[in-house]
N, C-alpha and C positions, 0 to 999 in steps of 0.2 A: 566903518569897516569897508575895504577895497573889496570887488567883487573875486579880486585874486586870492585876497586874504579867506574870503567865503567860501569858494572855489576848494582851498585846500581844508580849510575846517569841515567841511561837508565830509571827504574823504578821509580825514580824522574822525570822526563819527561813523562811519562806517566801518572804521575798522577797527574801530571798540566797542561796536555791534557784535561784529561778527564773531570778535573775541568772547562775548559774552555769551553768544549763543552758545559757541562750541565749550567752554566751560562751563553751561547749565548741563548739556548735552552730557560728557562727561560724568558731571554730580549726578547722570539720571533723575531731572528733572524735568516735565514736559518742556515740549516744544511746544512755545503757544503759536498758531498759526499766523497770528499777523505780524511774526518778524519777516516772515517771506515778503512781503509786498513790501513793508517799512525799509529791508535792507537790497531790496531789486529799486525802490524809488529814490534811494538816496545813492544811490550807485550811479543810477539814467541821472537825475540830476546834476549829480557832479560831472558826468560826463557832457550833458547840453553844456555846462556852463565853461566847461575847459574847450569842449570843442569852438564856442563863441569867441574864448581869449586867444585860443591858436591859429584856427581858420576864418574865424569871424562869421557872423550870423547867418549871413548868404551860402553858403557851404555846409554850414553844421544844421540848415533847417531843410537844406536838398536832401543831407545822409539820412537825417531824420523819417524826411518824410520819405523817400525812398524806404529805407531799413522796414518800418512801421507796415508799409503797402503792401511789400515784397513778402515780407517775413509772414504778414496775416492771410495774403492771398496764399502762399504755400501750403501755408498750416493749415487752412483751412478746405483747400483741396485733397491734401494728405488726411487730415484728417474723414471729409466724406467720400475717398475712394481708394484709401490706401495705397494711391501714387506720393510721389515725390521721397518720404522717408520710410515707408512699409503701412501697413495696416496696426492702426494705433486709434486710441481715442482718451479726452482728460477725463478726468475725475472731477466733482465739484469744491476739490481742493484750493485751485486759484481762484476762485469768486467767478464772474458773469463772464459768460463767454458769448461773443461774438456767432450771431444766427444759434447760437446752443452749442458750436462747433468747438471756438478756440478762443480762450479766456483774453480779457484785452491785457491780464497783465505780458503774455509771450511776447507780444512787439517791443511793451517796454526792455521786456529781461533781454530781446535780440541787440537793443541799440544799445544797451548798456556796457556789452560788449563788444560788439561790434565798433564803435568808436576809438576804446582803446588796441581793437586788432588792428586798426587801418595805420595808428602812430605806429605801430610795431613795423608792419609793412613800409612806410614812411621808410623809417629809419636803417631798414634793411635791404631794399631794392636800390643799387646804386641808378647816377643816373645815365640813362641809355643814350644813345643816338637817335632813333625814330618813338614818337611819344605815345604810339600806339604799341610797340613794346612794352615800354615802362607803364600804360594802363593795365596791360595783359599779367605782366610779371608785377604788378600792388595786389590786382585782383585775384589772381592766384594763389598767392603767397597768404594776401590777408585773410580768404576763403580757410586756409589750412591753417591760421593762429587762431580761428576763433571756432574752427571744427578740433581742436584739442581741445580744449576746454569741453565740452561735448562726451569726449572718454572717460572722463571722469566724473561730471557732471550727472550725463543721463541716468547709469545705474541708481545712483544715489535717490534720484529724483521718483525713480520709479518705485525703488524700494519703499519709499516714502508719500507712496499710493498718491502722487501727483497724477501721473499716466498711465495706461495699460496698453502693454502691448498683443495685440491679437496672435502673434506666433514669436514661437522660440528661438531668438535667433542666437546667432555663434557668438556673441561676445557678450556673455554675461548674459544671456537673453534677449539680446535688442538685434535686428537686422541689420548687417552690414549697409544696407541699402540707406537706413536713416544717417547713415555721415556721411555716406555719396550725398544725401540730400540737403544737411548742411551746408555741406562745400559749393554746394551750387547756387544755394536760396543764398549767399553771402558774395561769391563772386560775379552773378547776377547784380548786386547791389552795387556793391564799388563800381563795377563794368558802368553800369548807369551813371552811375556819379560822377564817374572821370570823364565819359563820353558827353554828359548835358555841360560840363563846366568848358568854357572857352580854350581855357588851357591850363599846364598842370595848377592846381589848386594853390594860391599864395598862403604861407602861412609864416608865421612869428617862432620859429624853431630856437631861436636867439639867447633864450632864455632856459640854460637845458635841467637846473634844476626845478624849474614851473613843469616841466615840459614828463621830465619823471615820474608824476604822481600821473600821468596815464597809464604809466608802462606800471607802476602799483597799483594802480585797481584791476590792472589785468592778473598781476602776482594775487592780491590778495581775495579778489572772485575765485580762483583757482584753487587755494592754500584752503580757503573753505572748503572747495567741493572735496578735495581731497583728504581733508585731514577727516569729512564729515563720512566720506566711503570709508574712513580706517576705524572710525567710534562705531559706526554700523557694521564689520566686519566684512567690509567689503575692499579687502587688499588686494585683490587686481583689479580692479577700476583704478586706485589709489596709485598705487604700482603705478601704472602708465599713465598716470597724469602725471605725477613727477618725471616722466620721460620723456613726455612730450609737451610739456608746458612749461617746465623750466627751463629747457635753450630758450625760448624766445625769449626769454623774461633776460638771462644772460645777456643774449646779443643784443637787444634793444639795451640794455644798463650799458655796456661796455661802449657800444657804438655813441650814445650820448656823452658819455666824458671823453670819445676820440676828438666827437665835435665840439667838445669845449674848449678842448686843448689846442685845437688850430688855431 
C-alpha cells in the first residue's frame, strides 16, 4: 500500500469513528473516554502524513514543531495566569499534562487542525506582489479558519468537563478573550513558518483530489463538533459553527475544482 493510499484510509477511519461515536452518542450510550485521544490521533496523523505528500517533510516538521511549542507555551501560560485566553484551567479528562498545567494531547489536537487551516488559507489568499503581504494575509486568514472551529468546539468541550472556565463569559460562558487568543496562538505560528522558510513554501497542489481530503478533515473535525453541540443541546454553539465553518469548507472545495479546471 502507497503512503497516499494510507494517507487517505487513515481519514477513512476517521470518519467512521466519528460517525460511530455520534451514533452511540445519539442511542445514549456512554462515551467511552479513549475515543478522544484515538480520534484527535488519527486526525494529527493523517495530517503529518498529508502535510509530508504536499509540502514535504522539511515544512511539515517546521509547522509541527512550531504548532506543538507555540500552542503548549500559550496554554500553558494561559493556563497559570489567566493571560492569553482568560482564566481557565483542564480537568484530568485528557490524561497527563505537561508541569500538571496543560495535557500533551492540546498540541496534538492544535496541529491537527491547524494543518488543514493553513491549505484552506493556501487556497484562498490569492497571490500578492510583496511576499510579506501574502505571509501576513495566510497568517491572518488561516488564524480565523482554525479560530472557528473553536465556536463550536469549545462549548462542547467544556460541557463535557474537558475544561473549566474560572468566569462567565458572554458566549455561552467562555471569554471573548479565549478566541482573541486563538487567533493569535495560530497566526504566531504561520507568521513563524513562513518567516524561517526561504521563501513561499513549495508544495505539490497538482493533485487537487489528494489535496481535498484536507479540506475534509477540516469539514469533518467540525461536523463532529457541531452535530456533538446539537446531541448536547447546545444549538448555538452549533448554530454558529455552521456559519462560520462552513464558507471555508465552500470556498476551499470550489476554489480546488477552479484549479483543476485550468
Amino acid at each position: 500500500m502507497t503512503l497516499r493510499r494510507t494517507t487517505s484510509l487513515l481519514l477513512i477511519i476517521y470518519g467512521l469513528l466519528v460517525v460511530y461515536t455520534l451514533i452511540s452518542l445519539l442511542s445514549g450510550l456512554p462515551y467511552h473516554p479513549i475515543f478522544t485521544p484515538v480520534l484527535t490521533l488519527l486526525a494529527f496523523t493523517f495530517a503529518l502524513l498529508h502535510g509530508y505528500l504536499t509540502l514535504g517533510w522539511k515544512h511539515t516538521l517546521l509547522l509541527l514543531v512550531l504548532t506543538f511549542t507555540i500552542s503548549l507555551l500559550f496554554e500553558s501560560v494561559g493556563v497559570a495566569t489567566g493571560w492569553v485566553y482568560g482564566p481557565y484551567h483542564y480537568t484530568d479528562k485528557l490524561g497527563p499534562k505537561f508541569l500538571g498545567l496543560v495535557p500533551f494531547l492540546i498540541p496534538v489536537a492544535w496541529f491537527m487542525m491547524t494543518y488543514p487551516s493553513y491549505i484552506l488559507a493556501r487556497y484562498l489568499v490569492p497571490p500578492l506582489k510583496h511576499t510579506w503581504a501574502w505571509r501576513l494575509a495566510i497568517s491572518a486568514l488561516g488564524a480565523l479558519i482554525m479560530t472557528s472551529w473553536d465556536l463550536a468546539m469549545d462549548p462542547m468541550m467544556v460541557n463535557g468537563g474537558h475544561w473549566v472556565w474560572e468566569q462567565n463569559g458572554p458566549y455561552f460562558g467562555i471569554p471573548l478573550q479565549n478566541f482573541w487568543g486563538w487567533w493569535l496562538t495560530i497566526f504566531v505560528t504561520f507568521w513563524l513558518f513562513l518567516s524561517f522558510t526561504d521563501s513561499r513554501p513549495k508544495n505539490h497542489f497538482t493533485d487537487q483530489r489528494f489535496m481535498r481530503l484536507a479540506i475534509l478533515s477540516y469539514a469533518i473535525t467540525g461536523l463532529s463538533s457541531l452535530l456533538t453541540d446539537f446531541i448536547f443541546g447546545l444549538d448555538g454553539p452549533a448554530l454558529v459553527g455552521i456559519f462560520v465553518m462552513l464558507p471555508w469548507v465552500l470556498l476551499g472545495w470550489s476554489m480546488s475544482y477552479l484549479i483543476a479546471s485550468q
